[in-house]
Every structure is written in C-alpha cells, then in structure tokens.
Backbone as XML, in Angstrom:
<?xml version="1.0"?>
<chain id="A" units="angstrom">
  <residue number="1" name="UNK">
    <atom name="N" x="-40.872" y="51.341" z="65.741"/>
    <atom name="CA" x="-41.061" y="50.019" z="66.250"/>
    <atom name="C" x="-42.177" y="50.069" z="67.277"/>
  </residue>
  <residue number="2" name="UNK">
    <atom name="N" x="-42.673" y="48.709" z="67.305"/>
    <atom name="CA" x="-44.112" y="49.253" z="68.404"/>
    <atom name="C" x="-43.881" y="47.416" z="68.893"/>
  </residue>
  <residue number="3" name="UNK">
    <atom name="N" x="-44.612" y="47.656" z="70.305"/>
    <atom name="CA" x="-44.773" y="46.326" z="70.496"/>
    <atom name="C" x="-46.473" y="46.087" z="71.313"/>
  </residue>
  <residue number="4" name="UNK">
    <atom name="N" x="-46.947" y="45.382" z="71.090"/>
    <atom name="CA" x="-48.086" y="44.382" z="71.104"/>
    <atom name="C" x="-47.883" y="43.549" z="72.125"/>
  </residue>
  <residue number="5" name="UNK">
    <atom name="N" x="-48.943" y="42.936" z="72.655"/>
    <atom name="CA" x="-49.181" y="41.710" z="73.422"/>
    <atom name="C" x="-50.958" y="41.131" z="72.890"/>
  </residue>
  <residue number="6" name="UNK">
    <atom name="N" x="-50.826" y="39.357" z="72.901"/>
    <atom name="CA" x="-52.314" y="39.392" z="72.597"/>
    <atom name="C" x="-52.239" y="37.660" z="73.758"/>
  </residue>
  <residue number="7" name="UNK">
    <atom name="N" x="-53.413" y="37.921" z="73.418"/>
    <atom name="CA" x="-53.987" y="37.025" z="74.876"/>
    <atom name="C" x="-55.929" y="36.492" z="74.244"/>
  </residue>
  <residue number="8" name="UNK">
    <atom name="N" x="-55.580" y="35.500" z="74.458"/>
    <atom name="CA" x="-56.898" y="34.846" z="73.888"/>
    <atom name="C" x="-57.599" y="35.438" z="72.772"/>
  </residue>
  <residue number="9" name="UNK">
    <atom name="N" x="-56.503" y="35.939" z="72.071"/>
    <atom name="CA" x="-56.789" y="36.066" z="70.704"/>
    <atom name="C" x="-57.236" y="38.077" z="70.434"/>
  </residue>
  <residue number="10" name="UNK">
    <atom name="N" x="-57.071" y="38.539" z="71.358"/>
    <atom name="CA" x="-57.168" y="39.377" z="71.631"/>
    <atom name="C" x="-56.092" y="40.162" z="71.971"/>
  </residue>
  <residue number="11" name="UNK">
    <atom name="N" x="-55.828" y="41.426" z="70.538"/>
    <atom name="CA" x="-54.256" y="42.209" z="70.626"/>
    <atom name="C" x="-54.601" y="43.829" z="71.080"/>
  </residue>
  <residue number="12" name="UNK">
    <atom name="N" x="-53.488" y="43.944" z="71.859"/>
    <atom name="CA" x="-53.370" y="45.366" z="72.493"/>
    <atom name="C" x="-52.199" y="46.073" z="72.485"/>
  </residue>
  <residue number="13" name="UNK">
    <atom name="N" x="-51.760" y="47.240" z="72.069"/>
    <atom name="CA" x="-50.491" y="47.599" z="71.833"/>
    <atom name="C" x="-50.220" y="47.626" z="73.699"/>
  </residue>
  <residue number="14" name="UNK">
    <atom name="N" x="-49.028" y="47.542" z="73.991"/>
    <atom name="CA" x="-48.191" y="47.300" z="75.528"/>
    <atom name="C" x="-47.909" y="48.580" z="75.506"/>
  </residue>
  <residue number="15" name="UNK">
    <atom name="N" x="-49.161" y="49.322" z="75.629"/>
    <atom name="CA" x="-49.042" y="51.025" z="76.149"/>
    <atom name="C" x="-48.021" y="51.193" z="78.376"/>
  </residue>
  <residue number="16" name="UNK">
    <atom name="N" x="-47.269" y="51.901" z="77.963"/>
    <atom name="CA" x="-46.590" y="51.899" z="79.490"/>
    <atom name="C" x="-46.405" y="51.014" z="79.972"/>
  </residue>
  <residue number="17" name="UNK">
    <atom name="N" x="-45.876" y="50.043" z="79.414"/>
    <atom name="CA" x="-45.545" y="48.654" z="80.211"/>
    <atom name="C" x="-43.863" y="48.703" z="79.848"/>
  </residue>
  <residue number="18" name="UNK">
    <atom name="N" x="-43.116" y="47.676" z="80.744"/>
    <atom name="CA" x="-41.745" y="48.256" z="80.875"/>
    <atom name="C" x="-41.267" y="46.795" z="79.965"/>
  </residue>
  <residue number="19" name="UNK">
    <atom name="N" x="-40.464" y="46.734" z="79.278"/>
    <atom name="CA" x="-39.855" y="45.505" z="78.718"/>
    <atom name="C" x="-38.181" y="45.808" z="79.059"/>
  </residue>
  <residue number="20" name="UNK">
    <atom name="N" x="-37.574" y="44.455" z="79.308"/>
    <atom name="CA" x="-36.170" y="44.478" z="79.341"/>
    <atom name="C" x="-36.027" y="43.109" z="78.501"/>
  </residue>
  <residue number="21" name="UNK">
    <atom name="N" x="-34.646" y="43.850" z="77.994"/>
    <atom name="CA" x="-33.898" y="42.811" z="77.148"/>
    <atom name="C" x="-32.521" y="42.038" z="77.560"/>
  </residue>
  <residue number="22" name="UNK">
    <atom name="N" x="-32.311" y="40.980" z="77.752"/>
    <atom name="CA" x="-31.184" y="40.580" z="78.414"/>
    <atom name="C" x="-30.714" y="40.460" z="77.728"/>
  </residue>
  <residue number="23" name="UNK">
    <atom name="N" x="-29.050" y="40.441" z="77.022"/>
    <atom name="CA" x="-27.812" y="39.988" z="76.089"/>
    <atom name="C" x="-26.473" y="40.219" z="76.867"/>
  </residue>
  <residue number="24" name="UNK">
    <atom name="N" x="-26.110" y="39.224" z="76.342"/>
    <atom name="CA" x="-24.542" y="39.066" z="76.944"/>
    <atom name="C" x="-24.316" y="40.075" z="78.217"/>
  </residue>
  <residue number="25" name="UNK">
    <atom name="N" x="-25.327" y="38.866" z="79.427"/>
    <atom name="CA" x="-24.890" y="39.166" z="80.453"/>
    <atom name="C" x="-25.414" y="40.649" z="81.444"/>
  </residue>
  <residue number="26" name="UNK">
    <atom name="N" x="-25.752" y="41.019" z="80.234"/>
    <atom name="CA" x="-26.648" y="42.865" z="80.591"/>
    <atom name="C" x="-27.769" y="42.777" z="80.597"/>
  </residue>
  <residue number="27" name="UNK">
    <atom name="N" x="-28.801" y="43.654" z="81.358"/>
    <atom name="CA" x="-29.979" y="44.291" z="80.838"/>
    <atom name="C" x="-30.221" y="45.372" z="80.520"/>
  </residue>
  <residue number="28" name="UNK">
    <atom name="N" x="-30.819" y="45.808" z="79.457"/>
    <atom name="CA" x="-31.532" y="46.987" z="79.510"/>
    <atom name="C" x="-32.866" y="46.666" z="79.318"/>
  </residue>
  <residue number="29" name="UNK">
    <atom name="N" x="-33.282" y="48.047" z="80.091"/>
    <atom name="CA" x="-35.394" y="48.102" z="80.723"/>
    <atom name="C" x="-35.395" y="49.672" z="79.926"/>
  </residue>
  <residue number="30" name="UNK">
    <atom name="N" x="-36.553" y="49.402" z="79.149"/>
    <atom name="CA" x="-37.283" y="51.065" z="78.932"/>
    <atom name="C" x="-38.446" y="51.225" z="78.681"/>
  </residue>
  <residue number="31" name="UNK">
    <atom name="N" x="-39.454" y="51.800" z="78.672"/>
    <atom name="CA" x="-40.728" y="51.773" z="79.344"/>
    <atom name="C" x="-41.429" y="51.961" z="77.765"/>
  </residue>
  <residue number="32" name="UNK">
    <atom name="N" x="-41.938" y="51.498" z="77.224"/>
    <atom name="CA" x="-42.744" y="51.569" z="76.096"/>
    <atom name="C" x="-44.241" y="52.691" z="75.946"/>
  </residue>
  <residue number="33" name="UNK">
    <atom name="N" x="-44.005" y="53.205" z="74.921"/>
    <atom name="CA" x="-44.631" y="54.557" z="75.037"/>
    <atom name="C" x="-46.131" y="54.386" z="74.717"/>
  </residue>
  <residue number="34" name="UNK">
    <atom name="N" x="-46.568" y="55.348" z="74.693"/>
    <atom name="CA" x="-48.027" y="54.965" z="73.661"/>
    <atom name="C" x="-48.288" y="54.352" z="72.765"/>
  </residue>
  <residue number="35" name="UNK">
    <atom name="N" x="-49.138" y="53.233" z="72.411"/>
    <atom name="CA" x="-49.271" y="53.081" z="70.609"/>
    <atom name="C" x="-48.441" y="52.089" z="70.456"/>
  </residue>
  <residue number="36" name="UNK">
    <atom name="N" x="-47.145" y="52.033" z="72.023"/>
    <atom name="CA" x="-46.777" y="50.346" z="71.741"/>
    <atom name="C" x="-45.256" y="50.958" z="71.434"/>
  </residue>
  <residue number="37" name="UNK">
    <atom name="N" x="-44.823" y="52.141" z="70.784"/>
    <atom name="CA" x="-43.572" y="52.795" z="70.456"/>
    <atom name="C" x="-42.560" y="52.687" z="71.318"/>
  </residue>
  <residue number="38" name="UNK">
    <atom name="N" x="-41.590" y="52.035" z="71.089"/>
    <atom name="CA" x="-40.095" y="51.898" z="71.721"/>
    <atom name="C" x="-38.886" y="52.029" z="71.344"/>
  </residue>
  <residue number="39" name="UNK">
    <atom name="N" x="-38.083" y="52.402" z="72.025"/>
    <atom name="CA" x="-36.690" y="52.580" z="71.493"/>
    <atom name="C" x="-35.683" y="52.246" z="72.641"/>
  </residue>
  <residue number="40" name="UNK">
    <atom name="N" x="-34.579" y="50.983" z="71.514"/>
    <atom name="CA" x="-33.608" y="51.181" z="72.344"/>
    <atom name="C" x="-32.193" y="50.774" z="71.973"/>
  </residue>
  <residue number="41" name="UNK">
    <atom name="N" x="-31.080" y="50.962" z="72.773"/>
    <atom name="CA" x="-30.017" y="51.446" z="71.643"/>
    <atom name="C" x="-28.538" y="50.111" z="72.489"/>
  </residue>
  <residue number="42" name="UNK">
    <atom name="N" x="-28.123" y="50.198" z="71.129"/>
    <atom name="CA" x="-26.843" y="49.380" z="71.247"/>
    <atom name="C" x="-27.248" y="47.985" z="71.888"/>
  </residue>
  <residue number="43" name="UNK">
    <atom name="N" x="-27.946" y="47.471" z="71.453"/>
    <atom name="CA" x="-28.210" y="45.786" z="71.558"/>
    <atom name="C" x="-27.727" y="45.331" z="70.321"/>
  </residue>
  <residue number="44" name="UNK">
    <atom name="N" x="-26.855" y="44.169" z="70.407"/>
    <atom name="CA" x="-26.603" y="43.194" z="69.069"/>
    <atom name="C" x="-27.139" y="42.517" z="68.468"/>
  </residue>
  <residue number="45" name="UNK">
    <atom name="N" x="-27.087" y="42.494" z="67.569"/>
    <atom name="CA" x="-27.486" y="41.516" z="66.472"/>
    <atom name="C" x="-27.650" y="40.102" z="67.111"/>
  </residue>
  <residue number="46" name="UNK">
    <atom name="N" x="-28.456" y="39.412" z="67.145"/>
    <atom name="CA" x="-28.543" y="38.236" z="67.326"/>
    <atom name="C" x="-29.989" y="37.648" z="67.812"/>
  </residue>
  <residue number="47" name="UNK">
    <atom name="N" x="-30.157" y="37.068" z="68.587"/>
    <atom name="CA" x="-31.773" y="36.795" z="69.273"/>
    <atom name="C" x="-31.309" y="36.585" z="70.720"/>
  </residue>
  <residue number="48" name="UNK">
    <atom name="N" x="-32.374" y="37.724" z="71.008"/>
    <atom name="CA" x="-31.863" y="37.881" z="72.636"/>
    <atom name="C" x="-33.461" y="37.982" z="73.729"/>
  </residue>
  <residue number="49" name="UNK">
    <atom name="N" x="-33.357" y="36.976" z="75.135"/>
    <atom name="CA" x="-34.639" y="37.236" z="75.713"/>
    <atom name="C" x="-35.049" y="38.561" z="75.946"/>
  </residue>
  <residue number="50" name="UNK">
    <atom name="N" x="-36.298" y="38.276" z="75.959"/>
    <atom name="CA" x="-37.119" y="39.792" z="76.245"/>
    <atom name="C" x="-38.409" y="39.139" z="77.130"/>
  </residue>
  <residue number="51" name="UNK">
    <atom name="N" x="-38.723" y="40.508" z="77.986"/>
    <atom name="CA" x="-40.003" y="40.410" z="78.799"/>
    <atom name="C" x="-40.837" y="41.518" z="78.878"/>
  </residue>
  <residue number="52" name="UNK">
    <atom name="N" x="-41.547" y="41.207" z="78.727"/>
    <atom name="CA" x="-42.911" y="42.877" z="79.414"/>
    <atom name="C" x="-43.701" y="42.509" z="79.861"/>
  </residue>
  <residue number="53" name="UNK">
    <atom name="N" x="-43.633" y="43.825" z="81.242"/>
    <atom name="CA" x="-44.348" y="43.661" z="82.193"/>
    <atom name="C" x="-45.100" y="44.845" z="82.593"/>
  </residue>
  <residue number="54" name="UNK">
    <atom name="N" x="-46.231" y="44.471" z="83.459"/>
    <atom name="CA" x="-47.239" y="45.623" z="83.862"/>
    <atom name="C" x="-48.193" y="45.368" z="85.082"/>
  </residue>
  <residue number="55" name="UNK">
    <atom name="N" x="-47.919" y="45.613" z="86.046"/>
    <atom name="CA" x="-48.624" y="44.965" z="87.090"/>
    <atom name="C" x="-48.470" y="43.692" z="87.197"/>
  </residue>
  <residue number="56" name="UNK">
    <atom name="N" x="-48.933" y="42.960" z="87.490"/>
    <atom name="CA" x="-48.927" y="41.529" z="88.030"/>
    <atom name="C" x="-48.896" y="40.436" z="86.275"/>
  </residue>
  <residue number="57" name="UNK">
    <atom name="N" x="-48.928" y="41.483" z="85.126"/>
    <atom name="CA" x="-48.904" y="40.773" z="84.041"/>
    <atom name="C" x="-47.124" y="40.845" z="83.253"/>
  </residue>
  <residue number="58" name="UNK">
    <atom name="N" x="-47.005" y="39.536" z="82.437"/>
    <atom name="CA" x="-45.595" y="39.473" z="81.887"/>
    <atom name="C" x="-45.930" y="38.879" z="80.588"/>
  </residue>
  <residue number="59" name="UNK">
    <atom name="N" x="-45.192" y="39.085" z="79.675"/>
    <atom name="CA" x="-45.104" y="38.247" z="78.398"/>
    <atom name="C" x="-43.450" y="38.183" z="78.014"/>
  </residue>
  <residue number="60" name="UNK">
    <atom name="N" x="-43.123" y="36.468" z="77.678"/>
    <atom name="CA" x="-41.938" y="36.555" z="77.629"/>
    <atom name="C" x="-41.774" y="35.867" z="75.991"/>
  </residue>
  <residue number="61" name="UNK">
    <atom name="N" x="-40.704" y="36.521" z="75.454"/>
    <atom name="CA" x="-40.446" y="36.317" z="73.667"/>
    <atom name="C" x="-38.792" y="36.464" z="73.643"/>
  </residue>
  <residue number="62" name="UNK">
    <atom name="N" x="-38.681" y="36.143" z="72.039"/>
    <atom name="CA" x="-37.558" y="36.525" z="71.713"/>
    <atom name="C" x="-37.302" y="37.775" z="70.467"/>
  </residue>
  <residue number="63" name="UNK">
    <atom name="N" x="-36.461" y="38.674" z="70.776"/>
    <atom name="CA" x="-35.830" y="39.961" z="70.588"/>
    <atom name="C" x="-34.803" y="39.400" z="69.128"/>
  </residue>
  <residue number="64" name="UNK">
    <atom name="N" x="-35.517" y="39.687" z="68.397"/>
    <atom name="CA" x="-33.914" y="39.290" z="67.210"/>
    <atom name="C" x="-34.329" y="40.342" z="66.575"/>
  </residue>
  <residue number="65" name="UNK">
    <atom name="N" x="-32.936" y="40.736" z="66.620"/>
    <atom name="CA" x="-32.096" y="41.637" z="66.130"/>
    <atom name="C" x="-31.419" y="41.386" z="64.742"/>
  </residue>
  <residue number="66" name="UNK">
    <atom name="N" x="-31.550" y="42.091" z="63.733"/>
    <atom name="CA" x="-30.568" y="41.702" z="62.495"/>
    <atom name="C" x="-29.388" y="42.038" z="62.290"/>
  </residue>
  <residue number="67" name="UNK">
    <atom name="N" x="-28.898" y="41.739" z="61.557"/>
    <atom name="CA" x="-27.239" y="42.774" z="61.369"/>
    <atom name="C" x="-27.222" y="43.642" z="60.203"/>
  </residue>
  <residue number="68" name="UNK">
    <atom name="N" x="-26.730" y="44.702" z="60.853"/>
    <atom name="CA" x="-27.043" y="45.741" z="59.853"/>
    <atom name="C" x="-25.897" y="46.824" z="59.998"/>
  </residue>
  <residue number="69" name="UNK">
    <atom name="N" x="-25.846" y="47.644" z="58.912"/>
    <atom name="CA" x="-24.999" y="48.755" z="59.475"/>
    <atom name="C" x="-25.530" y="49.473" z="59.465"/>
  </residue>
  <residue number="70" name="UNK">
    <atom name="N" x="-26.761" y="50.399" z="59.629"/>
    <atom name="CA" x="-27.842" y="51.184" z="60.257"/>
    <atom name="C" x="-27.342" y="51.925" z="61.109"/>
  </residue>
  <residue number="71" name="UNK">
    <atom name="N" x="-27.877" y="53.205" z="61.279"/>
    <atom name="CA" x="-27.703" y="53.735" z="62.956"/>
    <atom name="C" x="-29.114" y="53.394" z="63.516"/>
  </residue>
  <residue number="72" name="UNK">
    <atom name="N" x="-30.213" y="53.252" z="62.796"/>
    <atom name="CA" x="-31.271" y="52.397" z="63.198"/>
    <atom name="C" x="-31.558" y="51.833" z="62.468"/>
  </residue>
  <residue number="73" name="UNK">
    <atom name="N" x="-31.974" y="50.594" z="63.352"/>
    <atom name="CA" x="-32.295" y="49.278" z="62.772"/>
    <atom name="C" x="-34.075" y="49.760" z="63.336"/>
  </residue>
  <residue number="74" name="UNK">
    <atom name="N" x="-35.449" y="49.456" z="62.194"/>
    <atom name="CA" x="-36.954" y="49.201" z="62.383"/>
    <atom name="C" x="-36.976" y="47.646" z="62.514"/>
  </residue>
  <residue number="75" name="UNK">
    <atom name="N" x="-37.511" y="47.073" z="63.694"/>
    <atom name="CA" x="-38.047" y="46.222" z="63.691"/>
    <atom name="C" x="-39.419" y="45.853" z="63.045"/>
  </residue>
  <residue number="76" name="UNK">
    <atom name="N" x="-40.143" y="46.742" z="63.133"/>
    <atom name="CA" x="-41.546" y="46.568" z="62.755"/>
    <atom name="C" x="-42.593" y="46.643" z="63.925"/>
  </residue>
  <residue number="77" name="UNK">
    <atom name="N" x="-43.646" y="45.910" z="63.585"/>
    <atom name="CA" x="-44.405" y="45.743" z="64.726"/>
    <atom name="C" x="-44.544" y="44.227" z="65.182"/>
  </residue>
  <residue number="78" name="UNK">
    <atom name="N" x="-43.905" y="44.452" z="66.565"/>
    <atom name="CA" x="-43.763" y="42.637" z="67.153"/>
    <atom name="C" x="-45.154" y="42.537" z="68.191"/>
  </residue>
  <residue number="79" name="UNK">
    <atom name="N" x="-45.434" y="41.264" z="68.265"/>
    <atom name="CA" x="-46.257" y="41.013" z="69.336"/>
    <atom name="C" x="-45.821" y="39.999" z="70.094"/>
  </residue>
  <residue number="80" name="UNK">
    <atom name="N" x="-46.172" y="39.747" z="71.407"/>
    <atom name="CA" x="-46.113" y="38.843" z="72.405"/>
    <atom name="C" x="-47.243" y="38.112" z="73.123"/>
  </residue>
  <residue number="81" name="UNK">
    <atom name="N" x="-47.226" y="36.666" z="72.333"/>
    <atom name="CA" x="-48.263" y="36.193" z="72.615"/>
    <atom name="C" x="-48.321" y="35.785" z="74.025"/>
  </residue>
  <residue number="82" name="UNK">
    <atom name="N" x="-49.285" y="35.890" z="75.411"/>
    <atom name="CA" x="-49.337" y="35.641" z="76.689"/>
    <atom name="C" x="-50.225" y="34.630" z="76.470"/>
  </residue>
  <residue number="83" name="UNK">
    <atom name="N" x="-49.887" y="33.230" z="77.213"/>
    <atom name="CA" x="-50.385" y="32.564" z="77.239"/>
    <atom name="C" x="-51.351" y="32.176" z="78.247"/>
  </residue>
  <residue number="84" name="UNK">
    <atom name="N" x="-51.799" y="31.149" z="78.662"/>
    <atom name="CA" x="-52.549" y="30.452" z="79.986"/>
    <atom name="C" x="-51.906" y="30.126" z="81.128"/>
  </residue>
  <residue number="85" name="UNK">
    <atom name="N" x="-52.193" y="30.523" z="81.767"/>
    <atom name="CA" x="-51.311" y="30.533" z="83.355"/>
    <atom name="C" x="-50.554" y="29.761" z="83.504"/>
  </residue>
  <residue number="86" name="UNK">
    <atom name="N" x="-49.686" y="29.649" z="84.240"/>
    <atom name="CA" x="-48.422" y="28.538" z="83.829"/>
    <atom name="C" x="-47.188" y="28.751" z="83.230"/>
  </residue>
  <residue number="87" name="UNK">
    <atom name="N" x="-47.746" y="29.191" z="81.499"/>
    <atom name="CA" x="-46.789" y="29.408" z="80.789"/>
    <atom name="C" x="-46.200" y="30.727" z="80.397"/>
  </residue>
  <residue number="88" name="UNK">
    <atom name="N" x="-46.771" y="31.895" z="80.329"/>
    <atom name="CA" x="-46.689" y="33.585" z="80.434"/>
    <atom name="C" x="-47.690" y="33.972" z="81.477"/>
  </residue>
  <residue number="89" name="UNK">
    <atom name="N" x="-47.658" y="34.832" z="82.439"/>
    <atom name="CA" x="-48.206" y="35.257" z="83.581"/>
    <atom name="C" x="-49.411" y="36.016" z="82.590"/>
  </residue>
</chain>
C-alpha cells in the first residue's frame, strides 16, 4: 500500500509524513515510509477519517477499508488531494 498527496495537480508519494486514522473512538498514527509505503493493523472495515501530516502541511481523506477475511487486506495506491488554503492546510 503506498500513499500519495497531490496539490495543484502535482503528485508526490507522502515520503515520512505521519498519517493517523481515527475509528471508533481510537487513533492510530504510523509514519509512512519511503515510496509512500505503509502499514497498519487491526482497523475495520468500514470508512474511517484519515490525515497526513508533515510540518506545517495536512491532507485530510477518507480511509475505507473493505471486508475481508485476509490477514492482509492491499489497498492499493491512495492519494490525498490538498487543496487551497482554507480547505486542506
């Protein structure tokens, strides 16, 4: 799984930037690797907020999750579009 951010049309994998996922009430944060590569474990199935951040920058999306009986579930490769000030930092 890898994650992305793009910004005026312009995409960059979210090398070392930290994303957390909120669901029922919890967070988990884990720091996204090179190349955008992440992993993370025991989140549910459903669509759950997400953020990444990196310095003074954030992009906020939604996290859906499928249902599966997997011990891993591939998302693929997601991106997070950051918008114009105001609306994503």
């Amino acid at each position: 799984m890898s994650l992305a951010f793009q910004k005026d049309g312009h995409k960059k994998t979210a090398d070392y930037w930290s994303l957390t996922v909120t669901y029922i009430g919890k967070e988990e944060v884990v720091t996204i690797a090179k190349q955008g590569e992440f992993y993370i474990e025991n989140i549910p199935a459903g669509k759950h907020a997400a953020v990444i951040r990196k310095d003074k920058k954030e992009c906020r999306f939604e996290l859906i999750v499928p249902e599966s009986t997997e011990a891993l579930i591939k998302l693929g490769a997601l991106t997070c579009e950051i918008k114009n000030r105001g609306d994503n930092k």
